[in-house]
C-alpha positions as CSV (number, residue, x, y, z in Angstrom):
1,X,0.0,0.0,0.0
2,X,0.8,3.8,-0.3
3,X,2.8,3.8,3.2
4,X,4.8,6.9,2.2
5,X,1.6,8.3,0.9
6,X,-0.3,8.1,3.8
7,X,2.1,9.2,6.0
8,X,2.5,12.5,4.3
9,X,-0.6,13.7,4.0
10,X,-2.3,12.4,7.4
11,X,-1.6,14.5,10.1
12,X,0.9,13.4,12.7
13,X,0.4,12.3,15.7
14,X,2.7,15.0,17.6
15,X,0.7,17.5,15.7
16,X,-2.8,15.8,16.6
17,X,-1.8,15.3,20.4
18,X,-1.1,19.1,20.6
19,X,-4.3,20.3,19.6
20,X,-5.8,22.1,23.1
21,X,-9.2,21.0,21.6
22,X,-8.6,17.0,21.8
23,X,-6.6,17.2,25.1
24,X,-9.9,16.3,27.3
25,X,-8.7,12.8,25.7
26,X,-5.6,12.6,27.7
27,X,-3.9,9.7,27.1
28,X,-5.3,7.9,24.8
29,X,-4.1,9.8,21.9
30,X,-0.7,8.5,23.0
31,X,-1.6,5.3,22.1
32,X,1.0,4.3,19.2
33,X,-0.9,1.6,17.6
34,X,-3.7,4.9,16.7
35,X,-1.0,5.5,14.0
36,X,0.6,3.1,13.1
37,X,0.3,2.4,9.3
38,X,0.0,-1.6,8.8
39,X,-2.3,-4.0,7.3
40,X,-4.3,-4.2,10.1
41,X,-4.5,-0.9,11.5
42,X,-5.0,0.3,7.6
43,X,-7.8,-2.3,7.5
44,X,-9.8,-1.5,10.4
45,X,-10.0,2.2,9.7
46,X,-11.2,1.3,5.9
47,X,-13.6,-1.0,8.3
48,X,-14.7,2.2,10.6
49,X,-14.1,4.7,8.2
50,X,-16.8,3.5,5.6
51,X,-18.9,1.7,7.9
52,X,-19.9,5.1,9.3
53,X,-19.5,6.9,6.0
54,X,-22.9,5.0,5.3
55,X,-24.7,5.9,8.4
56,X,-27.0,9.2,8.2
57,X,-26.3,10.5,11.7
58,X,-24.6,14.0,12.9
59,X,-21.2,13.7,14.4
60,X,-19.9,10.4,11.9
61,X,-16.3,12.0,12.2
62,X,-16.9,11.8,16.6
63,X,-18.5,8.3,16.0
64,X,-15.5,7.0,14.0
65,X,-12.8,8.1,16.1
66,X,-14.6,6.4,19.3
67,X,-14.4,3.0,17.5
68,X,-11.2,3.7,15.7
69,X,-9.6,4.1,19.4
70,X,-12.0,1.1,20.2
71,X,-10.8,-1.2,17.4
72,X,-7.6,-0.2,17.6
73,X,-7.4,1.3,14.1
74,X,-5.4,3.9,12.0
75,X,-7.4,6.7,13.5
76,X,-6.5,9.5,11.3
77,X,-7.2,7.5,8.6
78,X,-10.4,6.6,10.0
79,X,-11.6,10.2,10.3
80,X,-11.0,11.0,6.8
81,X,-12.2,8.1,5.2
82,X,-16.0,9.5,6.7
83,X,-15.6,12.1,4.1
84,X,-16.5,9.8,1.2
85,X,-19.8,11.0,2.3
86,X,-19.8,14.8,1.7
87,X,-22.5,17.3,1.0
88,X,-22.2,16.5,-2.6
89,X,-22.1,12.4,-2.8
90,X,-24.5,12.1,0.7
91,X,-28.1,12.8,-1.8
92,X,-27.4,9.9,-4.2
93,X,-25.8,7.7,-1.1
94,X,-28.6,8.3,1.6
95,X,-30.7,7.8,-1.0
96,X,-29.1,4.9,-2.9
97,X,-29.4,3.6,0.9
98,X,-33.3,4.1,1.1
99,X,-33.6,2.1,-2.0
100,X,-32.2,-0.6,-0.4
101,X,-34.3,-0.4,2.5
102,X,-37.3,0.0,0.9
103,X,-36.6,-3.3,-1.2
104,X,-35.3,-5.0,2.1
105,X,-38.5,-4.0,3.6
106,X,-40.8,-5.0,0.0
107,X,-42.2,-1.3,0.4
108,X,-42.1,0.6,-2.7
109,X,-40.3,3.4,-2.9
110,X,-42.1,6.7,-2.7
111,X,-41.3,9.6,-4.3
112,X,-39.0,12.3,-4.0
113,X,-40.9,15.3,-2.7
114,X,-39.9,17.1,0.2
115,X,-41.3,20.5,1.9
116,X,-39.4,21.9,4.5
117,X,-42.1,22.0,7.6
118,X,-42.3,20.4,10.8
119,X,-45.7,18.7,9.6
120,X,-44.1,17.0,6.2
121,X,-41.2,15.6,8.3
122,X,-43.2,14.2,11.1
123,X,-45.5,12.6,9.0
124,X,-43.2,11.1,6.4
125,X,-40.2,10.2,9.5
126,X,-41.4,6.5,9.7
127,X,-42.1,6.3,6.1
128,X,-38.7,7.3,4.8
129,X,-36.9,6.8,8.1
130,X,-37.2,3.2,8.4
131,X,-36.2,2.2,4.9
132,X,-33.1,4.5,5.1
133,X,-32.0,3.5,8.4
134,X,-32.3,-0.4,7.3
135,X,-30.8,0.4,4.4
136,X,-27.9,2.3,5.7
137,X,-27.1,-0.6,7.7
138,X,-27.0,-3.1,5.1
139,X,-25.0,-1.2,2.2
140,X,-22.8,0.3,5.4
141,X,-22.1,-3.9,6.5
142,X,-21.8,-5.1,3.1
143,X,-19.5,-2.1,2.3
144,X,-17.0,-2.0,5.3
145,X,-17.3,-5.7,5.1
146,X,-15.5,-5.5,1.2
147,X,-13.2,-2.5,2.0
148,X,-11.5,-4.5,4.8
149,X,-11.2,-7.6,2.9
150,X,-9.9,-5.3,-0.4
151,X,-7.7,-3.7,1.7
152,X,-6.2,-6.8,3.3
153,X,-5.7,-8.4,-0.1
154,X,-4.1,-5.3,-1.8
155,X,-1.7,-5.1,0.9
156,X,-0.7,-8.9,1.1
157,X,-0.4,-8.9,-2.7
158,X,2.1,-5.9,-2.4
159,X,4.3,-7.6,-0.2
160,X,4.4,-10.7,-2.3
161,X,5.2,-8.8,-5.1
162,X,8.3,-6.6,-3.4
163,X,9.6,-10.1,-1.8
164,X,9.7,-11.6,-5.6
165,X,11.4,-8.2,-6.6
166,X,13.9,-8.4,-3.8
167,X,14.4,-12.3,-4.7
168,X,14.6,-11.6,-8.1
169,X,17.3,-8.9,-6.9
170,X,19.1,-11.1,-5.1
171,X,19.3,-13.6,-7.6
172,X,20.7,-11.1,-10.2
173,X,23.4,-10.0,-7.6
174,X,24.3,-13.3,-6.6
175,X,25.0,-14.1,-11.1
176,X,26.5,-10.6,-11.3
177,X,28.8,-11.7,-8.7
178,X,29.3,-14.8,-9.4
179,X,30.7,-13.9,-12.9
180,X,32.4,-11.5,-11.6
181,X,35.0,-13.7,-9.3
């Protein structure tokens, strides 16, 4: 994987620990297997990350670094991955999400109408609210689910590949020698 990549833009975690904001964390920022960039730390936060990336709720960055510290995840990298659900992608997402719900649920899906009053949203809450939820939970599963399992393979088939490089190397050097003497 990208190691090198990551590393430079994520921010440190010197620079993270020193923000006044997070110190009400204390310690556990000091945790060094928060950064650490490996398989399974990489893994996890793809795990956390897009698992909450799915979920309609306020605070998904909050939510992702409780159970990136909880899972003992890349937490940087756990934070940002959240953002795959942005003001622009979150319409066809939350909505690709109801779909899903909806079809979970064998309700068909209603319309898209929406008037901003207290009345509409009450009344169309459990109608909309149920499918979505459902949904979210099922294409957030099935989604963390393949990015961990992605993610683990990418990164085992990179190391296979740069120990037949190195053995390949090696080889070379051993002829190049060997000719040589």
């Amino acid at each position: 994987m990208p190691k090198k990549f990551m590393k430079r833009y994520l921010p440190s975690p010197e620079k993270v620990q020193a923000m006044q904001s997070l110190s009400f964390l204390g310690d556990i920022l000091h945790e060094p297997n928060l950064w650490h960039i490996n398989r399974h730390s990489v893994a996890r936060a793809f795990l956390v990350g897009v698992w909450f990336c799915f979920i309609p709720m306020p605070f998904q960055m909050l939510a992702a670094a409780f159970f990136a510290i909880w899972f003992n995840a890349n937490l940087p990298l756990s934070v940002v991955l959240v953002w795959i659900s942005n003001p622009v992608t979150m319409p066809p997402i939350f909505y690709f999400n109801y779909k899903v719900g909806a079809w979970a649920l064998s309700r068909p899906v209603l319309s898209f109408e929406f008037q901003l009053s207290w009345s509409w949203i009450t009344e169309r809450l459990m109608d909309i609210g149920i499918p979505l939820y459902l949904g979210s939970l099922i294409v957030a599963t099935v989604s963390a689910c393949l990015a961990y399992l992605v993610i683990q393979f990418l990164w085992r088939r990179k190391i296979r590949t740069d120990w037949q490089v190195r053995r390949i190397n090696r080889r070379k050097r051993r002829r190049e020698t060997d000719q040589t003497s």
